[in-house]
N, C-alpha and C positions, 0 to 999 in steps of 0.2 A: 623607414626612418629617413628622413632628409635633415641634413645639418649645413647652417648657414655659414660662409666665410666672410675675412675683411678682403680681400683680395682673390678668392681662387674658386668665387662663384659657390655653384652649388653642388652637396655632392647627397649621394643615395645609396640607401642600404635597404635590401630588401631581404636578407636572412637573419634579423636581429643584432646588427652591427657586426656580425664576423667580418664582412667584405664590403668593401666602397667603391664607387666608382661616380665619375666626373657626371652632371646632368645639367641638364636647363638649356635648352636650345630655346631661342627667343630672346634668352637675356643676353645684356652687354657684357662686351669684355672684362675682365677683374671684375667684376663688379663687387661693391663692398655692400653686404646683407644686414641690415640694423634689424629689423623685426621679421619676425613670422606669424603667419596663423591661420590654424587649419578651422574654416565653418564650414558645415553641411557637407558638400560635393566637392569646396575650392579650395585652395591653397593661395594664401595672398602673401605677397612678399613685398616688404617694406626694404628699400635701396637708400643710398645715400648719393642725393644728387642725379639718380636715373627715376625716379619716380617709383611708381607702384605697378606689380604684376601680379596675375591671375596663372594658376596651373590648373585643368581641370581634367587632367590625366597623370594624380599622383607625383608631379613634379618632372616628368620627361619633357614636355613644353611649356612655353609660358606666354604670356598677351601683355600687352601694354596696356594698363588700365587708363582709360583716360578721364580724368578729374574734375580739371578746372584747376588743382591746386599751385598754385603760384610758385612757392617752395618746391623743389622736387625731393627732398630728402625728407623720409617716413620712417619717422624714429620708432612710432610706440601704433599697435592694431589692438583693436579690441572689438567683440561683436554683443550688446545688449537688447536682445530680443529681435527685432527686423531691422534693426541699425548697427551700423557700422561707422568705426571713430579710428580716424587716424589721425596721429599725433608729428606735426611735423615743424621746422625749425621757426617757424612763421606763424602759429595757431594750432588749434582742432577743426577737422572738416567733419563731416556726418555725414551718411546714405541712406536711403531706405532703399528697402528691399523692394518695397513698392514703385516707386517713383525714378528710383536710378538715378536723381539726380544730387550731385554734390552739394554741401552749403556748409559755409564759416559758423563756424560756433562762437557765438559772444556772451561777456560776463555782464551781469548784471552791478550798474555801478557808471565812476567816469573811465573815461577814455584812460586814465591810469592803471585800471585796473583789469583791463582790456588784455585777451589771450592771442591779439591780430599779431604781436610782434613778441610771443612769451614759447622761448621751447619747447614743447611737451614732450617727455623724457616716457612717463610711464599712463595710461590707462588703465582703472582695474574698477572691481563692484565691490564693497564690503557691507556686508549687515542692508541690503538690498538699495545701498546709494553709490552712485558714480562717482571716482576721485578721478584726478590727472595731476598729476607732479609735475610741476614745470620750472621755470630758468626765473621763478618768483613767487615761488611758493605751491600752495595746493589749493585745489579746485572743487566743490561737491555738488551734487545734484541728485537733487531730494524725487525728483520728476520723472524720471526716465531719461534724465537731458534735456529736454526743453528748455532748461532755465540752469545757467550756474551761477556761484558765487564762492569768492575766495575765502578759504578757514584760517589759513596759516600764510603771513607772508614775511619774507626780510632775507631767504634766502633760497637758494636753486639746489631744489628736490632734485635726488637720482634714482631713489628706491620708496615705496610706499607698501605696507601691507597691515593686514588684523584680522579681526577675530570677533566673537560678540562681546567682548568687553572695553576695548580700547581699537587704536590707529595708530602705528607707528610710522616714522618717517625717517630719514636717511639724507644726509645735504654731501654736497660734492665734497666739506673739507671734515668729514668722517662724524657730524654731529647726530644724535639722534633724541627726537622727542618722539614723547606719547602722549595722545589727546585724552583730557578728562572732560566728562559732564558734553558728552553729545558735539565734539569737537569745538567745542569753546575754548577752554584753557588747556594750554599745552604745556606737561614736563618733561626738563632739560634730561639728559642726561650725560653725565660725564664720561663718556666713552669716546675718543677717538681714534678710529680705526679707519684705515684707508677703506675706500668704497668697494674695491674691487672683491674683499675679502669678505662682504658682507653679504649674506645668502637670507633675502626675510622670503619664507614660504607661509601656503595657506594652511598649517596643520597648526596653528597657533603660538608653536613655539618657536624664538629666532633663535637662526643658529649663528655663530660668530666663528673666526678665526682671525687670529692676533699675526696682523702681516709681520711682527719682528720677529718672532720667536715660533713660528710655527705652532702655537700650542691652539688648543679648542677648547673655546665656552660655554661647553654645552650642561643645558640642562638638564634636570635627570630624565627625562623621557630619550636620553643618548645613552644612559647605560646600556655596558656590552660592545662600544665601541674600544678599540684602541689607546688608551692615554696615548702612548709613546708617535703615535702616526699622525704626518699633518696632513689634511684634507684639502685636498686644490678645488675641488666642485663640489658643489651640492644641487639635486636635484629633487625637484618635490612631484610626484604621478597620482596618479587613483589608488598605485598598486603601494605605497609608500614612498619615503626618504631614501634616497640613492647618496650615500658619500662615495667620492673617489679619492684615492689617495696615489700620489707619485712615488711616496717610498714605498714600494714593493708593497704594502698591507692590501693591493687589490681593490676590492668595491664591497 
């Protein structure tokens, strides 16, 4: 298990998180870890301000990837088939696996509407199309990525997820819609809830936690949890929903 810090680099557990200890020879100083992600054999680690690096012995060393990308902070990784997308404070870049070589990703559209100078916060696939969340809305690609265009724009996405029915979305100042009719029209919804507290996973359902009150709004696929306990994380695996809770209720 390797877990990323803002400050205290990287650290590693190799008996199932009982024990930790400090790792990542290669990398800079503090360095502060925005993304991770394990493909195939590598481990890529997205940094803030040092760039991108490669592990490819489990996280005990690491290499400076070297890009082209202007930006050096690598907010958001993603891997869709023999490509790779990173998301960084200045656009999306792309790699193939074939080719190794980096290139800008552009929207389809004017220069307004352009990812060269747009945050990209998050990468993901739903219902087999590429989104990116950015610092002006969201992104899709019906192609593999070859081609994007904007679905949602007017405010700066920080969380995006779904399901085969709908797309939900997440903006910095706690608003959330949901796309109807193949992401054309989007509804509001009246929730504002700080961002931090929001946990959208891929098992279909969101889970909530109301930052004033510690309580959970969970749907009923949560029965059996705790009323009385507030849940600081959520984690979504292969193996299920991980909550953890600070008041003494455990995991």
């Amino acid at each position: 298990i390797l877990a990323g810090t803002e400050s205290k680099g990287i650290w590693s557990s190799d008996d199932q998180g009982k024990h930790w200890y400090a790792t990542g020879r290669g990398l800079p100083k503090l360095v502060k870890v925005v993304s991770m992600l394990y493909d195939k054999n590598a481990i890529y680690l997205g940094t803030f301000r040092h760039g991108l690096f490669r592990s490819f012995d489990e996280g005990e060393s690491w290499a400076f990837v070297k890009t082209g990308i202007m930006n050096s902070s690598i907010r958001s990784l993603y891997t869709h088939g023999q490509i790779l997308f990173a998301g960084t404070d200045h656009g999306l870049y792309k790699v193939s696996e074939i080719n190794e070589v980096w290139e800008q990703v552009k929207v389809q559209g004017s220069s307004a509407h352009s990812l060269d100078n747009r945050q990209v916060n998050v990468i993901t696939s739903i219902n087999g199309y590429l989104y990116c969340a950015t610092s002006a809305g969201v992104t899709q690609s019906k192609d593999e990525g070859r081609s994007w265009q904007y679905i949602y724009q007017g405010s700066a996405i920080s969380a995006i997820a779904g399901n085969s029915r709908e797309v939900t979305i997440l903006n910095f100042s706690g608003a959330i819609h949901t796309s109807l009719h193949d992401d054309i029209f989007w509804l509001r919804r009246d929730l504002f809830i700080a961002p931090i507290y929001l946990r959208l996973t891929p098992v279909s359902t969101i889970l909530l936690r109301d930052g004033w009150v510690g309580a959970l709004g969970f749907s009923p696929v949560a029965n059996g949890l705790p009323g009385s306990a507030s849940f600081d994380k959520l984690l979504s695996t292969p193996f299920g929903v991980f909550a953890a809770s600070s008041a003494n209720k455990g995991c």
